[in-house]
N, C-alpha and C positions, 0 to 999 in steps of 0.2 A: 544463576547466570555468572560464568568467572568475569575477572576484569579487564580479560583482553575484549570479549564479550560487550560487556557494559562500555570498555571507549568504542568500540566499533561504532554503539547503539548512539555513543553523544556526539561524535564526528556525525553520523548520520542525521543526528536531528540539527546538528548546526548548521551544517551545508544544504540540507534540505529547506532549513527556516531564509536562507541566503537565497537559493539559487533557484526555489519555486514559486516565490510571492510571497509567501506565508509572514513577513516581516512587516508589512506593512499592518497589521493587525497590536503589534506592541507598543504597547503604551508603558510611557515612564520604565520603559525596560524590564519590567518586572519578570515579563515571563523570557526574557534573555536569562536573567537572572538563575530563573527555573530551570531552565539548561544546564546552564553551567551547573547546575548545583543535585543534578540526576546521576551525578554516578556516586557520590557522597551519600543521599539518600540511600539508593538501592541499597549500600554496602551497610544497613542498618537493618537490612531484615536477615536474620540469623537462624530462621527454622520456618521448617512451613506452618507452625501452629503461630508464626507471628503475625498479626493484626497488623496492616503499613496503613499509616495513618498520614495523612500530611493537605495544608489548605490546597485549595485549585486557584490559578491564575485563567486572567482574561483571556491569555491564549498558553496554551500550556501542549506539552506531550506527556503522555503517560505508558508505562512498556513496564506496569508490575499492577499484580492483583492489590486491591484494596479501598480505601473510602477516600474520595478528595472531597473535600467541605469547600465551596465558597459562598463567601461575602461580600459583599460589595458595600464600601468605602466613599463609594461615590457612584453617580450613573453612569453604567460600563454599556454602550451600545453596539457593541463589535467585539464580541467573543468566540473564542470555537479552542477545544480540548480534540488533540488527533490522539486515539488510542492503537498501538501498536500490540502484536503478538508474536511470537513464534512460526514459521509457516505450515507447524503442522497443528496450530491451533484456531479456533473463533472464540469471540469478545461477548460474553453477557454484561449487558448495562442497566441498573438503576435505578431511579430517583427517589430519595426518600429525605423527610424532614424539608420538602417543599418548602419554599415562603416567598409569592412571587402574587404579582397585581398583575392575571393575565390582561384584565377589563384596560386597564393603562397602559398598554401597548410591553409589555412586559414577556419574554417568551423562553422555552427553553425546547429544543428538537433534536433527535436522536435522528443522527442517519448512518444506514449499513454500508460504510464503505468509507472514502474519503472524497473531498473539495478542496481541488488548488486551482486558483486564475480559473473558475466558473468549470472548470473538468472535474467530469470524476471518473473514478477508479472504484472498481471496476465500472465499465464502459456499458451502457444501455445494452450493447447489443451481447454482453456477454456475462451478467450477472441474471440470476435467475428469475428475480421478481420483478416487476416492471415501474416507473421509476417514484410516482405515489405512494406504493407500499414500503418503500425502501427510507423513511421518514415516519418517525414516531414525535408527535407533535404530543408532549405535557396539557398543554393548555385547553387541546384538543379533546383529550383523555378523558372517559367517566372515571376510571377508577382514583384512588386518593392520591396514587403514585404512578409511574409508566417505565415497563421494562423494553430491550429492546435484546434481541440477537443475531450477532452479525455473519454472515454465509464467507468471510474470508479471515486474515489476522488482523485487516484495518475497521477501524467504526469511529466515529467522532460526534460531537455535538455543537451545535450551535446556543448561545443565550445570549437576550438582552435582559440589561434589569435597569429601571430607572430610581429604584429610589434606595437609600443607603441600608446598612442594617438587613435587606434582603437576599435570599439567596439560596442552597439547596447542597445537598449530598450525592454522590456519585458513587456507588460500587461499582466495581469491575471486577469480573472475574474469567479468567481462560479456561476456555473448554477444548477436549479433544478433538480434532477435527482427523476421522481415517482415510478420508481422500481430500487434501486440499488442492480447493483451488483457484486464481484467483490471488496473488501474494504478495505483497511488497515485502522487498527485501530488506532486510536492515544492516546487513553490509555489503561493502562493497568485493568478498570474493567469497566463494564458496562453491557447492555443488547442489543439486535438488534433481531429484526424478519427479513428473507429473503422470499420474496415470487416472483414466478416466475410463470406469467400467462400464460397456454397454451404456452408455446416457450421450445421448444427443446435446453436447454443451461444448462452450468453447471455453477452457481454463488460459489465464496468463500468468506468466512469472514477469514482475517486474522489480528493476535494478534503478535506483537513480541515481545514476552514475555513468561514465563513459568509461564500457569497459570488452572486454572480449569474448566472446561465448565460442566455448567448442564443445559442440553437440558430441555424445560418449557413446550413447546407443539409442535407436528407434526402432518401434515396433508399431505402426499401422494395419491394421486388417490383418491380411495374411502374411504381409510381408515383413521381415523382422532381420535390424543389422544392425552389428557393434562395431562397422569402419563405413563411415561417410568421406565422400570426397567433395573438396572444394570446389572441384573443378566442375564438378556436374550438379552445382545450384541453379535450382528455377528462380527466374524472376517474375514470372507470371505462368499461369494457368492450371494449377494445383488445386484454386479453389474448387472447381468442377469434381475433384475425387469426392470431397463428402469428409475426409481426414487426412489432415495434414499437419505440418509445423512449420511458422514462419518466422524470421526474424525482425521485428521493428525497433524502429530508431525515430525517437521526436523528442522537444522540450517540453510536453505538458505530459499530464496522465491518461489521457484519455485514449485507450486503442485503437477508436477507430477513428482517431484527429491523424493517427502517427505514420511514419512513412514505411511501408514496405523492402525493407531489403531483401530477404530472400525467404522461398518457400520450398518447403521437402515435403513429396509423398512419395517416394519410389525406394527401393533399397539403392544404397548405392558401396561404393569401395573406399576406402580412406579415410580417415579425418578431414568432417568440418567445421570449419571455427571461423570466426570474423570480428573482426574491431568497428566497436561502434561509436563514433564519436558523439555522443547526445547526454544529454540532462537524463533521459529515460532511455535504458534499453531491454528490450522484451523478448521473452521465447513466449509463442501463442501455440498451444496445441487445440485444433477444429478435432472434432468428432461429429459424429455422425449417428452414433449410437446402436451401430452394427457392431461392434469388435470393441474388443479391448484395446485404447490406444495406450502407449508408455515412452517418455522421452525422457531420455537424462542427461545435463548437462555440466557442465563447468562455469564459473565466470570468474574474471579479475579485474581488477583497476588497473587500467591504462597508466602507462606512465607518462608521465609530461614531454618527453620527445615523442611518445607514440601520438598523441591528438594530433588531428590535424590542423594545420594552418590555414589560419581568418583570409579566407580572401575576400574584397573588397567586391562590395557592387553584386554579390553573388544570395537569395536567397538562402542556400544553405551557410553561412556563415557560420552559424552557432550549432548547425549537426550535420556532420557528414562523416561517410562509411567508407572502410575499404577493408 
């Protein structure tokens, strides 16, 4: 990972620990700390044969292969580790060197995906398993330890522990993933095609950021084009084709809490792009699982004269589109 890379990744977990809830969870600052101190880390693993070793905080991010150990110091009852990937990768997790009093109300749980302000990502209705399986509960567990593998590049954990001296091991390791889908971005510009072969599923790409998306080229069913026009976006009725691509805009993570801007399923002429003013903005490609669908896009950060202005009394205050 170079360094432009690695600040990308720390800007991202900063503004992300800010501007999604995720803050109210640190305690004694410790894991602010951990932030700041993740791109210093990273720049300490020097080869792939090297082991990255380092403790785990109450609330932490983690965006490299390796072992996090924690302990607890005192009783930590509001914990969670968000693991971050690549987006053409998924997250194997875990647990080994256990030392935890499930009987005392004591817990450690793995889940496929991520939890901010009670949303997750990916969205029930668009992740594969249904939302029980998507939770690997330790405590729960017969075997001595509990792995977990996650279907996009995010996965995270929750744990309580109440008594000092206790506490547990974490590996993580990335795996290839040859169709992702499903993604949070970890910065704020870039480019990503989503293609989804034959499979009846719905992929998202998401950005948490307010920023501008202009779609490059689409290919739905039979139809297939590298100039979309602005001018000829649907705002409704798309869903009925079965495949499609639409744009949303909300402040949480959750896709189908978020607001609908526009939907594509037809060829069309031109370039289309759009500014989204939001916390979260998303390209959703629907399949159907008749054809091969393929989107590719662009996206950038908005500059601070492009957001739009708070108006008062208005709903959309904190997200809106043009």
């Amino acid at each position: 990972m170079s360094v432009t890379v690695r600040t990308q990744l720390l800007l991202f977990l900063i503004s992300l620990s800010s501007r999604m809830g995720i803050s109210r969870y640190i305690e004694d600052n410790e894991a602010s700390d951990g932030l700041y101190s993740l791109l210093s880390l990273a720049q300490k693993r020097e080869s792939e044969d090297f082991i990255f070793r380092r403790p785990l905080r109450c609330l932490d991010m983690l965006a490299t292969d390796g072992y996090f150990t924690f302990v607890a110091s005192r009783p930590q009852l509001t914990c969670a580790a968000f693991i971050i990937a690549e987006p053409s990768e998924v997250i194997s997790l875990e647990l080994t060197d256990v030392s935890i009093d499930c009987g005392a109300g004591d817990f450690i749980k793995m889940f496929d995906g991520w939890v901010l302000k009670g949303e997750k990502f990916p969205s029930s209705r668009d992740h594969p398993l249904p939302l029980h399986q998507r939770y690997t509960d330790y405590c729960s567990s017969t075997a001595p330890g509990a792995t977990s593998r996650s279907s996009q590049n995010v996965a995270m954990i929750f744990f309580r522990i109440h008594s000092p001296d206790s506490g547990f091991t974490l590996a993580v390791k990335k795996l290839h993933n040859p169709f992702p889908c499903n993604i949070m971005s970890q910065s704020p510009e870039g480019s990503f095609t989503m293609v989804m072969p034959h499979q009846r599923r719905n992929c998202s790409f998401s950005v948490i950021y307010p920023v501008e998306i202009r779609l490059t080229e689409l290919s739905l069913g039979q139809a297939k084009s590298n100039e979309l026009s602005p001018q000829r976006q649907l705002w409704s009725g798309c869903s009925g084709s079965g495949d499609y691509v639409e744009l949303l805009g909300g402040n949480g993570v959750d896709t189908s809490k978020m607001f609908p801007v526009a939907d594509l399923c037809f060829s069309l002429s031109g370039l289309a792009q759009m500014k989204i003013g939001c916390d979260n903005s998303v390209v959703r490609l629907v399949s159907s699982g008749n054809y091969i669908n393929r989107v590719s896009f662009q996206y950038r950060l908005l500059e601070q004269n492009e957001l739009p202005k708070t108006r008062e009394n208005n709903l959309d205050n904190f997200c809106s589109v043009e």
